[in-house]
C-alpha positions in Angstrom: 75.1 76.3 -24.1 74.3 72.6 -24.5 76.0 69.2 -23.8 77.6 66.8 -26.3 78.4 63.6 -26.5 82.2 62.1 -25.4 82.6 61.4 -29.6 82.2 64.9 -30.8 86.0 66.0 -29.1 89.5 64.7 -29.0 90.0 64.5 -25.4 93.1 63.2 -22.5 93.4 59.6 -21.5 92.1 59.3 -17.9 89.1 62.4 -18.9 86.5 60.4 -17.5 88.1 59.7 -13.8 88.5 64.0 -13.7 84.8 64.6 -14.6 83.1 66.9 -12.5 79.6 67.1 -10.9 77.4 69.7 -10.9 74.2 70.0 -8.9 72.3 72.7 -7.5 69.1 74.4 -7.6 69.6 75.4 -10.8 70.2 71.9 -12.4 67.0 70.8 -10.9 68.5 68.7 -8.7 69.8 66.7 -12.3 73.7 66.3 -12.0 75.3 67.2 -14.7 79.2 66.4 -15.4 81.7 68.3 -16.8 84.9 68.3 -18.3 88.1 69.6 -15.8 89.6 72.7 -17.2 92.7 71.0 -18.2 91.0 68.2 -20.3 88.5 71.0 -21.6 91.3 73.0 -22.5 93.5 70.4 -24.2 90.4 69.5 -26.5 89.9 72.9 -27.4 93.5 73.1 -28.7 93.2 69.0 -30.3 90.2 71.4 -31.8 92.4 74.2 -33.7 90.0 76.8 -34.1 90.8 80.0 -34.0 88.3 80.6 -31.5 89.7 77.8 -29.7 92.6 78.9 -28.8 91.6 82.1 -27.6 89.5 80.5 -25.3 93.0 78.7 -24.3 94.7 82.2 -24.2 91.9 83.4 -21.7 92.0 80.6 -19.1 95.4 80.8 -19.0 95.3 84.6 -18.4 92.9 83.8 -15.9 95.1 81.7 -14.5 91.9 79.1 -14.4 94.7 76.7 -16.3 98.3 75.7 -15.2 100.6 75.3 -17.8 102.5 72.8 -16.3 99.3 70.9 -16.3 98.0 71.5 -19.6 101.1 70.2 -21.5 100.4 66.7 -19.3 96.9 66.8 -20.7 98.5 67.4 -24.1 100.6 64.9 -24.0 97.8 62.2 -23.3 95.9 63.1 -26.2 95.2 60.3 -28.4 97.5 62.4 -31.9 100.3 61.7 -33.3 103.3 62.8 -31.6 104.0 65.8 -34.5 100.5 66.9 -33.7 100.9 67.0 -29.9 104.2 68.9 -30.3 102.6 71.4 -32.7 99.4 71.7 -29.5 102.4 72.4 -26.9 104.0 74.9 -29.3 100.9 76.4 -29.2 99.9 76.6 -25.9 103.6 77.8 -24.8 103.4 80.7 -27.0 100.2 81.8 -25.4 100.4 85.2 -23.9 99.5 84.9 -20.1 97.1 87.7 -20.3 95.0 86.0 -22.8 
């Protein structure tokens, strides 16, 4: 896996106050910063891939995403309103298992 740049995805207003650090040995000491699950999640659906949104389905049957959350992160994407309707559509009809 490898890093990309903020332009390359359709991500939540407020993305970059939710970033999170990582840091360890295995980093080299070199922080790295990643998206939180929510805003990963809500530009993986902005994506529409299939494989997308079976990534969606599996965090949520994880439970390593809220729904109540993820339709808030939805709804700050930068799409037209039919767009972020069709996204929450979407992500309700997610089974919970993945």
């Amino acid at each position: 896996m490898h890093g990309v740049g903020p332009e390359t995805a359709i991500l939540p207003s407020g993305w970059e106050e939710r970033l999170i650090a990582v840091r360890n040995e295995n980093t080299r000491g070199c922080t790295g910063w990643c998206l939180e699950v929510h805003d990963l999640a809500a530009s993986r659906l902005a994506a529409g891939r299939e494989k997308d949104v079976g990534f969606v389905a599996a965090l949520l049957g994880y439970a390593m995403v809220h729904r109540v959350v993820l339709a808030a992160r939805i709804d700050a994407l930068p799409l037209a309103d039919e767009r972020r309707e069709q996204l929450r559509r979407t992500a309700a009809g997610l089974d919970r298992t993945g």
